[in-house]
C-alpha positions as CSV (number, residue, x, y, z in Angstrom):
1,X,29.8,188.0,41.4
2,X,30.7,187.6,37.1
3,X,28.0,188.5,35.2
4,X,26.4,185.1,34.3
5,X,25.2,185.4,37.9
6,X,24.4,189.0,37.8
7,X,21.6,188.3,34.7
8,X,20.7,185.3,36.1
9,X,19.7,187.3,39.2
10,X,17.8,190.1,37.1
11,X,16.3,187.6,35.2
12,X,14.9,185.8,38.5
13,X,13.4,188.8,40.1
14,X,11.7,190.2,36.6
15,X,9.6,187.1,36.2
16,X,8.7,186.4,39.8
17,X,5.9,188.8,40.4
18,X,2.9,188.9,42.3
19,X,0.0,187.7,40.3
20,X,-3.0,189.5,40.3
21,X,-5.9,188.3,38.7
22,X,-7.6,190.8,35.6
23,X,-10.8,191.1,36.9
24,X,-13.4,193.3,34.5
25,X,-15.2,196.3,35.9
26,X,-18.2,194.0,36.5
27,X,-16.1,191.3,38.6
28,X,-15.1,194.0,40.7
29,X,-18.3,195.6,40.9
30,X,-19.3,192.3,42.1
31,X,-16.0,192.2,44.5
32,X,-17.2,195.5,45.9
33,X,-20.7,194.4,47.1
34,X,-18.9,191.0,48.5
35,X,-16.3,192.7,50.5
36,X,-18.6,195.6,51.6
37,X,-21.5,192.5,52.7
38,X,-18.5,191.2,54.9
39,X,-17.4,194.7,56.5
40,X,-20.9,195.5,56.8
41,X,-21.2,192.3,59.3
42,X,-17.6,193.5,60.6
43,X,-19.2,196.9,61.5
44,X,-22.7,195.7,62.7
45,X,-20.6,193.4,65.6
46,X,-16.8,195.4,66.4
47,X,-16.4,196.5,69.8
48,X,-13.3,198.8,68.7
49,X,-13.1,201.2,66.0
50,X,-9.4,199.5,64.3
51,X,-11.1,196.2,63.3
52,X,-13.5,198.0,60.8
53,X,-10.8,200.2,59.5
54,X,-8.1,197.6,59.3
55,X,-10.4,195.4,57.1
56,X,-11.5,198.6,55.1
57,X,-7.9,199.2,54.5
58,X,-7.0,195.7,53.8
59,X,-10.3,195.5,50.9
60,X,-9.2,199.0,49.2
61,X,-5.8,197.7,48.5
62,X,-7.1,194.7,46.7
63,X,-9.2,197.7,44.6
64,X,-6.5,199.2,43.9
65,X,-4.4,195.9,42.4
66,X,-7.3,194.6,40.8
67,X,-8.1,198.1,39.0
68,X,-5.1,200.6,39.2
69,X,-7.1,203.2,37.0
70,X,-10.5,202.7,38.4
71,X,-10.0,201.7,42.2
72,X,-10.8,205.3,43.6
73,X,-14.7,204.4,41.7
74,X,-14.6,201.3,43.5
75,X,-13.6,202.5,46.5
76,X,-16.0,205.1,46.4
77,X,-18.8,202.4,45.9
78,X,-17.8,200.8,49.0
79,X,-18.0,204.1,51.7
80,X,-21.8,204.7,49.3
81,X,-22.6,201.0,49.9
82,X,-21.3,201.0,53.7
83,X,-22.8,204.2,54.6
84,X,-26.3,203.5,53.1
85,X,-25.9,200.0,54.6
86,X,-25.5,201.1,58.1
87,X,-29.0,203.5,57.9
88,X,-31.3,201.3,56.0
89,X,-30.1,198.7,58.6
90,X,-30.8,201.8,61.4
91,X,-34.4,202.7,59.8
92,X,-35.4,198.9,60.2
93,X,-34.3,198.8,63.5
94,X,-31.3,196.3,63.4
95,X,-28.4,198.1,65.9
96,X,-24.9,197.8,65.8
97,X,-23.5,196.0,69.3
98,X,-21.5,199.4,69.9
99,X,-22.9,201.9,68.4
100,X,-20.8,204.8,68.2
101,X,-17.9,202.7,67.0
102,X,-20.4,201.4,64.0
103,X,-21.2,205.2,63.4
104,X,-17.8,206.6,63.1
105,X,-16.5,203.3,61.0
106,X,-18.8,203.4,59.0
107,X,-18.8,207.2,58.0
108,X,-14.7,207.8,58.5
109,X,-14.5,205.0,55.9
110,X,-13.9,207.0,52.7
111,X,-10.4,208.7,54.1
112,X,-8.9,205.4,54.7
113,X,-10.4,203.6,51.2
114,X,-9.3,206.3,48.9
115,X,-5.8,206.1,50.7
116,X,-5.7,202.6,50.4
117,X,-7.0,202.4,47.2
118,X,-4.3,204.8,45.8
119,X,-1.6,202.7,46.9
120,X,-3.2,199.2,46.0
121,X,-3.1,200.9,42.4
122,X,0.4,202.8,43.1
123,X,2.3,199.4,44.4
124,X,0.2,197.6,40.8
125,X,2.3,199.9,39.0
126,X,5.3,199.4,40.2
């Protein structure tokens, strides 16, 4: 390979990126409440435990891209938002189909969102 095709190359896989939209700290805030309305839902009808936590995997990371500095606060907002969710929903007598499985996913959330959310900022920086 000369060197014509070795810049070429560099030059290729500099400017094709992933683009990832600049949200503000209010669009994300408003990102947050969307995506923790949907995993909320998720929760409320999962028969098994990995759906919930896949999904809150899967919306951390996008924290994470859209805000590599601030996605743990977001993050945090979401396991506040899910948690609170699940027992205002409890004290007005709206139950989960499984129960258990919307306890646990609910309140094991924060160790997967902060993990998630780290590396949605940590592959942003790349």
């Amino acid at each position: 390979m000369n060197t014509i095709q070795t810049l070429h190359l560099r030059y290729y896989y500099r400017t094709r990126r992933m683009k990832i939209p600049n949200l503000n700290f209010p669009q994300s805030l408003l990102l947050v409440v969307l995506f923790s309305a949907i995993q909320i839902y998720i929760i409320h009808i999962s028969e098994i435990v990995y759906v919930p936590l896949l999904f809150t995997l899967l919306f951390s990371v996008v924290y994470g891209l859209i805000q590599p500095k601030k996605g743990w606060i977001l993050a945090l907002l979401q396991v506040v938002i899910l948690i609170a969710a699940y027992w205002i929903m409890e004290a007005q007598g709206i139950r989960a189909a499984y129960e258990q499985t919307a306890i646990f996913a609910s309140h094991v959330s924060i160790f997967p969102s902060f993990a998630a959310s780290f590396m949605g900022g940590f592959i942003r920086k790349i």
